[in-house]
N, C-alpha and C positions, 0 to 999 in steps of 0.2 A: 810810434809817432812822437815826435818830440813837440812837446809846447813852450810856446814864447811866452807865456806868464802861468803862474801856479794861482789857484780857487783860494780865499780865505776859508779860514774855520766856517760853518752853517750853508757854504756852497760849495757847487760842483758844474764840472765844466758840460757844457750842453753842444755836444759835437756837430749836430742840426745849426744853430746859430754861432756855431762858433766864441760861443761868452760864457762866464759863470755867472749861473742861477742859483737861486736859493734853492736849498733845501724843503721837500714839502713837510706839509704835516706829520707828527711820527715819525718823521728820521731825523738823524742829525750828521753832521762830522766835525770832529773835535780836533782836524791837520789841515795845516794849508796843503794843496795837492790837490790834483784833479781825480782824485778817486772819487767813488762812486757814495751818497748819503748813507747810512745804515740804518736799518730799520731800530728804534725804541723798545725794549724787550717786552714780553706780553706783559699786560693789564696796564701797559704806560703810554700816554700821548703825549706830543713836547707841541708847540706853536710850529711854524715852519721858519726856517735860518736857526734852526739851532745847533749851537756851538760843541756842545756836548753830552754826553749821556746822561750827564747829573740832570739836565733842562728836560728829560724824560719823567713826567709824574704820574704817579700810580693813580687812575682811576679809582670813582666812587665805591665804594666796598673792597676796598684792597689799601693797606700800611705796606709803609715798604719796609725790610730790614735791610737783608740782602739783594732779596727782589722783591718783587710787589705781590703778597699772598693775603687771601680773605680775609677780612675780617671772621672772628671767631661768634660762635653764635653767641647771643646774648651784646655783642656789642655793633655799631655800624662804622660807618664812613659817607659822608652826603657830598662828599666834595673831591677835587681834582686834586690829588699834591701828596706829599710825601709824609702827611702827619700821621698818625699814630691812629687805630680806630678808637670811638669814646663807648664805654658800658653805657646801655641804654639809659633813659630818665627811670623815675620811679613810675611803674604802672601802665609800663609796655615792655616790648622785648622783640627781639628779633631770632625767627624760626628757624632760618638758612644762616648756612655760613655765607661770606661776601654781600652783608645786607649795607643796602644805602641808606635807608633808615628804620627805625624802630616803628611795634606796631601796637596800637594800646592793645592791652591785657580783655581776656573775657572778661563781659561787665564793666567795662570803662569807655572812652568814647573821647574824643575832641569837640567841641563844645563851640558853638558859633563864637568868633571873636577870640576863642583862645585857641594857646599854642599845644597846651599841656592835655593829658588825659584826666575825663574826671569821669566818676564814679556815676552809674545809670539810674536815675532817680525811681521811687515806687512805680509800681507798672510797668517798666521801663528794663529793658536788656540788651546789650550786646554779645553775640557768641563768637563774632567772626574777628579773626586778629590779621585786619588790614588797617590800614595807615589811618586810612581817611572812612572806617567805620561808623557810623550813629548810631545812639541809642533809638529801639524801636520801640514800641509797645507791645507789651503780653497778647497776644492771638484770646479768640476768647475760648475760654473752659481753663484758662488757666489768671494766676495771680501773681505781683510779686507785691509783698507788703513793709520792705523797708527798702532804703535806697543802698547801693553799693552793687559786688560783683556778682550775689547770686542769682542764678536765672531762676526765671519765673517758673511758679510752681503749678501743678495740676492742680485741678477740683476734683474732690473725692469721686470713686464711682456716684454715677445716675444722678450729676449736679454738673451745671453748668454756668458760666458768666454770661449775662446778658448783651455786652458789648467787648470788645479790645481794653485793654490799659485798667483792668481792673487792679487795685491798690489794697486788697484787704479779702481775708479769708471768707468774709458774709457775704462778699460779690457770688459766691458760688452758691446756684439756686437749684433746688431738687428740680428734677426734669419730670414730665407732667407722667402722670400716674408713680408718682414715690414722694414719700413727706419725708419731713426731716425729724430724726428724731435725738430729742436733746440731752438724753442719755448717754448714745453711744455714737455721736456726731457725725453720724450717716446716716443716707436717704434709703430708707427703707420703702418697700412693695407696699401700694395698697391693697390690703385685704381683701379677700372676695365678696362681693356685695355693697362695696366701695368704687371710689373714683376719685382723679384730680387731674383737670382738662387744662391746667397753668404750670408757669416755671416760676417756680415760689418757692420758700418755705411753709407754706400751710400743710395745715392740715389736709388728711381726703374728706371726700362728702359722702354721704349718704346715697346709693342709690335710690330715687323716689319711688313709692306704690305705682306699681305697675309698670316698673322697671327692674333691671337684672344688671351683674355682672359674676360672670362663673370665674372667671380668672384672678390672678394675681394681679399688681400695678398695672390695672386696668385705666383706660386716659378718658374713656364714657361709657355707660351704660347702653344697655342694648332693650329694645322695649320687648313689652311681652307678645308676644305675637297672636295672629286667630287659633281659637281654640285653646287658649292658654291666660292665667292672670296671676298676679300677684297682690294682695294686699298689703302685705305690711311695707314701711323699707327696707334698705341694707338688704332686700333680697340676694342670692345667688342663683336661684333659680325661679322659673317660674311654677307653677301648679298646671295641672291641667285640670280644664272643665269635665268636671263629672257628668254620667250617665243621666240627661234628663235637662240639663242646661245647654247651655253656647255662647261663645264670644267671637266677633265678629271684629271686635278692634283691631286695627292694626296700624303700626308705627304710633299710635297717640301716646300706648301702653294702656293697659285693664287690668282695672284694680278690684272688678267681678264677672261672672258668669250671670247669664242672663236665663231664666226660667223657661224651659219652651213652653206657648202657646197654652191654654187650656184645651184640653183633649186631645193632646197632641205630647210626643216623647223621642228623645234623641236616644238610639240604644247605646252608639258607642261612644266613650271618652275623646273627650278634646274634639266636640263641633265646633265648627268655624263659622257653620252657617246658621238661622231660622230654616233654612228650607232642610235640615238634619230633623229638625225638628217634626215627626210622620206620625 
């Protein structure tokens, strides 16, 4: 087919209407001629009417040299064009190759109102290396006690923080049946015939007369039951009622055995009742 007039550079002849039209998005042609636009090479967009290949720019995460290839990790590209990618700021970085932008560092954060990454204050962490990450608060059982990038630290075995965002190693409180002890700055068992019913650093208590605990980091005492007493405290065990008495208490705890009746005798250990009593 022959045509009566030739396209400028950025169009192309549109056989439908019979005119030249601009080139679209991503292509260009850089001849007068009614040839056909050609596409932009990959990772480039141009406006639509564009004159020539040069007016093709390497998308966000992509320098051009030759052609348009990723940025390399540790730097980005946020923008449309053919400049050069930039090394991250200080105290981010970027993971992948072809990044569009950098990503604060563990332990760092962008910060209401600023641009820059800063440092996660006490209590305070980031672990995740995205853009637009926050510092969060320490979970509780654990602490972090100065500000910057380390994460937050565990409390020792058989100690725990009472809330989130604890700032200091004393946040961590022995958990109930274990004290703490200031020798070897762990929370030890208490002892058998012991208890501690709180998340403290105290001390254990004393199981009361007529109370018991047989185990280790025991969290309460268990009473003595019928036919059973304890007098003193700190028990581990209780006694049992001898051949001739009875104790009948129960759940209060019994701190003695009760005499049977006159003329009257319980033969076997550990009555429970007066009516043992024959």
């Amino acid at each position: 087919m022959v045509y009566s007039f030739l396209c400028d550079p950025g169009f192309t002849f549109n056989s439908t209407s019979n005119q030249c039209v601009t080139c679209p998005a991503n292509k260009y042609k850089s001849t007068r001629s009614n040839d056909a636009c050609q596409s932009c090479p990959a990772q480039s967009v141009s406006s639509s009417g564009a004159t020539d290949v040069s007016k093709c720019l390497c998308v966000p995460g992509y320098e051009y040299s030759t052609t348009c290839s990723p940025c390399k990790t540790g730097y980005y590209k946020s923008q449309t064009g053919n400049s050069l990618c930039s090394i991250c700021p200080d105290n981010t970085l970027s993971v992948w190759e072809g990044a569009e932008y950098c990503s604060c560092q563990a332990g760092f954060s962008y910060q209401t109102g600023s641009s820059t990454c800063q440092s996660c204050a006490k209590g305070k962490f980031s672990m995740n290396n995205f853009a637009m990450a926050y510092c969060t608060i320490c979970p509780v059982g654990k602490y972090k006690d100065k500000a910057g990038p380390d994460e937050c630290s565990f409390c020792p075995f058989f100690s725990i923080t009472l809330q989130a965002g604890s700032t200091q190693f004393e946040d961590c409180l022995c958990i109930r049946g274990y004290t703490y002890n200031n020798m070897t700055g762990t929370c030890d068992p208490c002892s058998v015939g012991t208890y501690k019913d709180t998340v403290s650093p105290g001390s254990c208590y004393a199981c009361a007369a007529g109370f018991y605990s047989d185990t280790a980091n025991s969290k309460k005492c268990l009473s003595c039951g019928p036919g059973s007493f304890s007098k003193q405290a700190n028990s581990s065990v209780c006694q049992i009622c001898a051949a001739g008495t009875y104790s009948e208490q129960s759940g209060g705890g019994s701190t003695t055995c009760l005499t049977c009746p006159e003329n009257s005798f319980a033969n076997r250990l550990g009555s429970s009742s007066v009516k043992d009593c024959e």
